[in-house]
N, C-alpha and C positions, 0 to 999 in steps of 0.2 A: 497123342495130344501135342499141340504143337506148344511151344515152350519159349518165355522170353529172356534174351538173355540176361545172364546176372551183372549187377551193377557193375562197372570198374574200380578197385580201389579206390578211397578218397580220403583225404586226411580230415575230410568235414565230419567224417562220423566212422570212424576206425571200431568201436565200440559195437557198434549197431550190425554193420557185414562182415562175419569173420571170412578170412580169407579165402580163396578156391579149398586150398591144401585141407583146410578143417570145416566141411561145411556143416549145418545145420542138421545137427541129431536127429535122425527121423522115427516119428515112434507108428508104432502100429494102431491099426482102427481100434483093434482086439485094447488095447491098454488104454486107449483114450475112454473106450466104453468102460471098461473096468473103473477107471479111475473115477470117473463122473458119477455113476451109479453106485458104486461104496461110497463116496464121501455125501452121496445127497442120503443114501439110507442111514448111516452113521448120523446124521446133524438131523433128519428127519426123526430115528428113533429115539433120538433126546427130547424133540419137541410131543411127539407122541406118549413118550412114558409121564410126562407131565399132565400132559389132559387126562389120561388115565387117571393118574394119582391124584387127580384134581376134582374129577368126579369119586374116589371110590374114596379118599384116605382125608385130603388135604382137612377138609372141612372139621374131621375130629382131631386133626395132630394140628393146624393152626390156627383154626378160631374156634377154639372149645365152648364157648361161650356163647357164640351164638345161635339162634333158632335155626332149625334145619332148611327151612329156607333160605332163610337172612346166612346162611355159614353156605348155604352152596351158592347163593351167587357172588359172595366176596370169595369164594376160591374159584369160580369164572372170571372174575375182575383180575384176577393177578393172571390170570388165563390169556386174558385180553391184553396186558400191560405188552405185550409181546408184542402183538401186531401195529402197535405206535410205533415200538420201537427198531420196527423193520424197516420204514422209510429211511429211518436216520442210517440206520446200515448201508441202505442201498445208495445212499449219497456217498457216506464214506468209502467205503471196500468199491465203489461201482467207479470214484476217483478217480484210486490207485489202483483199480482193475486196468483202466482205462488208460493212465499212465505207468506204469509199472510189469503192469503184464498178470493177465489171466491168473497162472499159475500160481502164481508167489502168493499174491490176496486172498485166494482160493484156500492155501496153507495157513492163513492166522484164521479165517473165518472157521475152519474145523478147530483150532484150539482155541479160541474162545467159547465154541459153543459145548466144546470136551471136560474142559477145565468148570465151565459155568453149571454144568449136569451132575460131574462129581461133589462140587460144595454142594448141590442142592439134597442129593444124597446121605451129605456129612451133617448137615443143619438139625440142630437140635429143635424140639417144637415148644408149641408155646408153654406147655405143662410135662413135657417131657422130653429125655435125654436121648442120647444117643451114642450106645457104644460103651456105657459107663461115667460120660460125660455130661453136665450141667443137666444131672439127673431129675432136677425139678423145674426143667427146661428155662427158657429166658424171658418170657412174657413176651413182650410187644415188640420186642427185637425180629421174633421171629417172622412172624408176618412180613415185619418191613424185609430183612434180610430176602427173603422169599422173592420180595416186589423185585429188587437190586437184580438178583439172580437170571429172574425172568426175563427182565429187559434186554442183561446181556444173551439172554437164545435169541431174543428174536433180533438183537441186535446184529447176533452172527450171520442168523438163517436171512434175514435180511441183504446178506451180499454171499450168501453162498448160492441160490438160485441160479441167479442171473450168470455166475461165471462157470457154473457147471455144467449148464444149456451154452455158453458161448463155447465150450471147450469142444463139445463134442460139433456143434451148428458150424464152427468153423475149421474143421476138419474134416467134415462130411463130404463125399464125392458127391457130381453134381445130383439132384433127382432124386436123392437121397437123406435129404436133411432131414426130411419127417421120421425115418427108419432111426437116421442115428442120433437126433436129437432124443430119441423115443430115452434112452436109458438111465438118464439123470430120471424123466419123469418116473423111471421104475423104483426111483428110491421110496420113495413114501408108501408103495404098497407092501415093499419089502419090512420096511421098519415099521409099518402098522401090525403087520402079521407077528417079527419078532417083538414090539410092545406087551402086545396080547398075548404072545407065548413064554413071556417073563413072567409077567404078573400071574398068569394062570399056573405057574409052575408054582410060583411064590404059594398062590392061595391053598392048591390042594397041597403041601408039604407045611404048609402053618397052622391052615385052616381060615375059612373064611372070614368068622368074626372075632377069630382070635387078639390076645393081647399082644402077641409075636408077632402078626402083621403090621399089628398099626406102631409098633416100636419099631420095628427094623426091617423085616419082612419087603415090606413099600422099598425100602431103600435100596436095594439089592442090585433094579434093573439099573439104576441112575449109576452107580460106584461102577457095572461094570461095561459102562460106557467108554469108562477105561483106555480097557484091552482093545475094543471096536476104533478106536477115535488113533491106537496105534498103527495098528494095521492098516486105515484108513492115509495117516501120512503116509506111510510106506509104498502106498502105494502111487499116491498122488506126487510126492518127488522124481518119481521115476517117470514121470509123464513130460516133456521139453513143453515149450511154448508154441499160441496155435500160429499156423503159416500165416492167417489174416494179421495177428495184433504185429507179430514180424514184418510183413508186407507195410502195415501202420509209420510203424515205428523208422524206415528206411523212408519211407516218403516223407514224414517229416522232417527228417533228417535233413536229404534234397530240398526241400521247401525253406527251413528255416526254422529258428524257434519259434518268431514270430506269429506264423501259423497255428503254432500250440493252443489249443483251449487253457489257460491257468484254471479252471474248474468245470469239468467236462458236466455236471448237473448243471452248470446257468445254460451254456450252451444247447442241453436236451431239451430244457425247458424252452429254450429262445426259440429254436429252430423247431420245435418236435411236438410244442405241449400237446396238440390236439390227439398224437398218437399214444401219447400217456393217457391221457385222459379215457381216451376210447378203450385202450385196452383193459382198463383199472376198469372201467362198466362193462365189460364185455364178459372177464373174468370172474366177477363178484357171485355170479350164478354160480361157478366151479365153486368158489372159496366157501358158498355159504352150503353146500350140498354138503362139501368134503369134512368140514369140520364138526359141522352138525351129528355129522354120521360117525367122526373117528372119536369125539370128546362129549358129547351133550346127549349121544343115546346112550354111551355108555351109561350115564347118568341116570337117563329117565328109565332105562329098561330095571336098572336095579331099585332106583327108588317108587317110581308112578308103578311100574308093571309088576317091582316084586318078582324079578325074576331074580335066580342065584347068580352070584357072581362068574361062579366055573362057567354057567351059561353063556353069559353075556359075554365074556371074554373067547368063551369055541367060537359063537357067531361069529366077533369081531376077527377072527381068524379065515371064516371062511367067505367073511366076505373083502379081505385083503384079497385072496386070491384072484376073485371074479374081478375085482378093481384092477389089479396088476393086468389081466387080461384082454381087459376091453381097455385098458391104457393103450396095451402094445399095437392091439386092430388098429386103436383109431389113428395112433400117432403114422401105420403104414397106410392106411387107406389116405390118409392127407395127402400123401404124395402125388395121388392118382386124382383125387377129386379138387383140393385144395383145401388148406386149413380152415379158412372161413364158413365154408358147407359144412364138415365136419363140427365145428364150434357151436354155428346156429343150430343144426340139428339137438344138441344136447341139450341148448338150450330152452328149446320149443318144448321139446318132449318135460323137462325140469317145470314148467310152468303147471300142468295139469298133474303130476305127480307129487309136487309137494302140499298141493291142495287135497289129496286124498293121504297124504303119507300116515299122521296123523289117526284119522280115522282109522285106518288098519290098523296102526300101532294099540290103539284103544279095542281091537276085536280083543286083545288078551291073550294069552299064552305063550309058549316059544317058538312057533312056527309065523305069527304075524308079525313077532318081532325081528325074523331073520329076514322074511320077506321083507319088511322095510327098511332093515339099511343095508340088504345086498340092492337094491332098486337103487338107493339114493346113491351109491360107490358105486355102480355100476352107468348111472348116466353124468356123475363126475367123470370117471374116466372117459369116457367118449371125449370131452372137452379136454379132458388135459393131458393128454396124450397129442396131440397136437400145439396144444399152450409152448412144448419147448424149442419148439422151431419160429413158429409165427413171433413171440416176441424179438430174439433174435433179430430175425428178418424185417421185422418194421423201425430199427433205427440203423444210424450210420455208426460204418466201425471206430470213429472216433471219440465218439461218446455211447459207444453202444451197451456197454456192460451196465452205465449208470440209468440210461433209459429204461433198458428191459427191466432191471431191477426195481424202475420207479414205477412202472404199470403196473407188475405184478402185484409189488407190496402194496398201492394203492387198490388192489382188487380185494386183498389179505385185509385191511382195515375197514372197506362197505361191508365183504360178506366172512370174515373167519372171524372178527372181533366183536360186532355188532348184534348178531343172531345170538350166540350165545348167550348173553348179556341179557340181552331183552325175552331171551324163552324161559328165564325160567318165572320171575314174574308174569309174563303172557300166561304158562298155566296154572301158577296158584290163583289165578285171579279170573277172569274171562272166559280162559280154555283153551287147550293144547291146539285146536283150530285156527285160534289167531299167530301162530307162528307158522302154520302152513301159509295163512294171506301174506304174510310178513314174507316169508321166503319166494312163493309164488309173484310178489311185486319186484326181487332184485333180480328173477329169473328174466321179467319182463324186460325192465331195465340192458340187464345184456342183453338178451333178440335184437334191440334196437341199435346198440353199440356194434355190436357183430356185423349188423347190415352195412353199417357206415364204415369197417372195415375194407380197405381195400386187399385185392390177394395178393401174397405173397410167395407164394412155391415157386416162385420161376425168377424172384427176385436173387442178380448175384451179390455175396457176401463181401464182395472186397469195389475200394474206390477206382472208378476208372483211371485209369492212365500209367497206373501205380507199376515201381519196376520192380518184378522180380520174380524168382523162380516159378514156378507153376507148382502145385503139390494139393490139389483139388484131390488129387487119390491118395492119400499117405503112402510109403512100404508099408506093407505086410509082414514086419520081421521083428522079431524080438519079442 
């Protein structure tokens, strides 16, 4: 590949091109993927063991008071406080993604969201203690605490997406974004499978309806978020910064300050809004399939179907897998056909499936309840699995981190905040049916958005003219 040369010296930006003698630290694909895929499954299985706990626990450890309706949808609402508070992330971290560099924002976004999983762990409930602590719990602190908590996940996961899809989208050789963007998208199947496999460890060593679960038991997965969320920097420091935000950073430099966006979100908005906009509708189908399936069946299956918990959490396990699976096809098949076929397809097919989902779910037993949400994670995946290249690829590198971040999360607030919210009144009231029409119209909603996308697989990552190395294929070493 033919290769341009490297800048000459300049005293305008000494900083920015370290000299011939010491050049730029070359990491391998193998560690870029490493690194994206731990820290999205770490920040993912935070956000997971919450919806769990949200459906199985939250409602007796922090609104005891409430009817079992009225207690499960206020512990969907602080479910939801999250996905508000992803935009604001995706402004913030998407910034300093944008100025600062990938990597480093990428490292406070996993300890906030590390640090925010461990208090939620430690938090004492409203009528009870924890650990031997404020053993007649705190009343109305705790809830609120709860809400504070919440916010800061999604505040995290909020700007952890977008730079862990940039990490790998802009290190990918060419033809290949869809393959290697694919493994950030692998975190959430990975941390839905470990969610489910904590808690179900939990249940059968406590017991299900035990007093030991709902004391301490619940708190187990969140504390040992810990040890994941170490490992997780460890690994991600070892990763250098990507060739694109470097390539950035040296063009502006030759350019001037002047040229700098001072806030790279007015700029995505100025230049970009409609590509926000489209993608947040394009998405919303994913967002409402995925969450439904990973937080509000857990729910319905243990409460409306009466099935056992052990149950509902093996399903939830096995259908991590089939998700993980049709993630990886769809994200490589995009390369071949393009992201937009791929996305529409999931989304066509989501429209007449969420309108039966329901119905099945009501045949009863443990066999229509796995059918139904291995179906629903199974034509998520198809769309998101390609989701981590296509955003990427639809803005520019200079405000690119805060873009992608603001589509997405705008997808995360029509379809992961909203459904929830409104299903569980849709079935005490009318019938589990009006959440399939409810879901079946944001499915619509994307087809349409999808169409109006234009494709991307062929688009290149970096601004024309721009001077410097070539490294479209990283080393393979290390």
């Amino acid at each position: 590949m033919t290769t341009t040369p490297a800048d000459p010296p300049s005293a305008d930006f000494p900083a920015l091109q370290p000299p011939e003698a010491a050049p730029p630290k070359k990491t391998s694909l193998k560690r870029v993927a490493a690194a994206s895929s731990i820290g999205t499954t770490i920040e993912f299985y935070d956000f997971f063991i919450y919806g769990t706990a949200a459906a199985l626990v939250f409602p007796t450890v922090f609104f005891p008071a409430a009817e079992e309706v009225t207690g499960t949808i206020a512990s969907f609402a602080t479910f939801a406080v999250a996905f508000f508070a992803r935009p604001v992330g995706a402004m913030l971290f998407g910034h300093f993604g944008d100025r600062i560099g990938r990597k480093r924002t990428l490292v406070w976004t996993l300890l906030i969201m590390g640090l925010a999983t461990v208090a939620i762990g430690l938090l004492p409930g409203y009528e009870t203690g924890v650990f031997g602590i404020a053993e007649s719990g705190i009343g109305i602190a705790a809830p609120i605490t709860l809400v504070v908590l919440r916010f800061l996940q999604g505040f995290a996961v909020g700007g952890e997406w977008a730079g862990a899809t940039l990490l790998t989208a802009e290190y990918a050789p060419a033809g290949k974004r869809g393959l290697y963007a694919m493994f950030p998208q692998l975190g959430p199947a990975f941390a839905f499978f470990l969610s489910s496999l904590t808690f179900l460890i939990a249940s059968l060593t406590l017991g299900e309806t035990s007093s030991a679960f709902l004391e301490y038991g619940w708190r187990v997965p969140f504390i040992l978020s810990f040890a994941l969320v170490a490992v997780g920097l460890w690994v991600r420091l070892a990763v250098a910064e990507t060739p694109v935000f470097r390539e950035a950073q040296r063009r502006k430099a030759l350019e001037g300050a002047s040229n700098e966006p001072a806030l790279p979100f007015l700029d995505a908005f100025r230049y970009q809004w409609k590509e926000i906009l489209i993608a947040g509708g394009a998405l919303a189908s994913l967002f409402s399939l995925f969450y439904m399936g990973t937080a509000f069946l857990t729910n319905y299956g243990t409460k409306s179907l009466e099935l056992s918990r052990t149950f509902v959490l093996s399903a939830g396990m096995i259908a991590a897998v089939i998700f993980g699976l049709s993630t990886a096809a769809s994200a490589m098949w995009s390369d071949r056909v393009g992201r937009r076929r791929v996305i529409l397809t999931s989304c066509a097919v989501a429209v007449p499936w969420v309108l039966i989902l329901f119905p099945i779910l009501d045949l009863g037993g443990g066999f229509a309840f796995v059918v139904g949400l291995v179906g629903t994670l199974l034509i998520f995946g198809i769309a998101y699995g390609p989701a981590g290249a296509l955003l990427p690829e639809l803005f520019e590198a200079r405000y690119r981190y805060t873009g992608a971040g603001m589509g997405y999360n705008l997808a995360g607030i029509l379809g992961g905040a909203i459904p929830p919210l409104i299903a569980a009144p849709l079935i005490a009231g009318p019938g589990a049916i009006w959440v399939g029409v409810l879901l079946a119209g944001l499915s619509a909603v994307s087809v349409i958005c999808t169409i109006a996308i234009v494709e991307t697989k062929d688009k290149a990552m970096r601004e024309e003219g721009a001077l410097v190395e070539e490294e479209s294929e990283p080393a393979l070493v290390g």
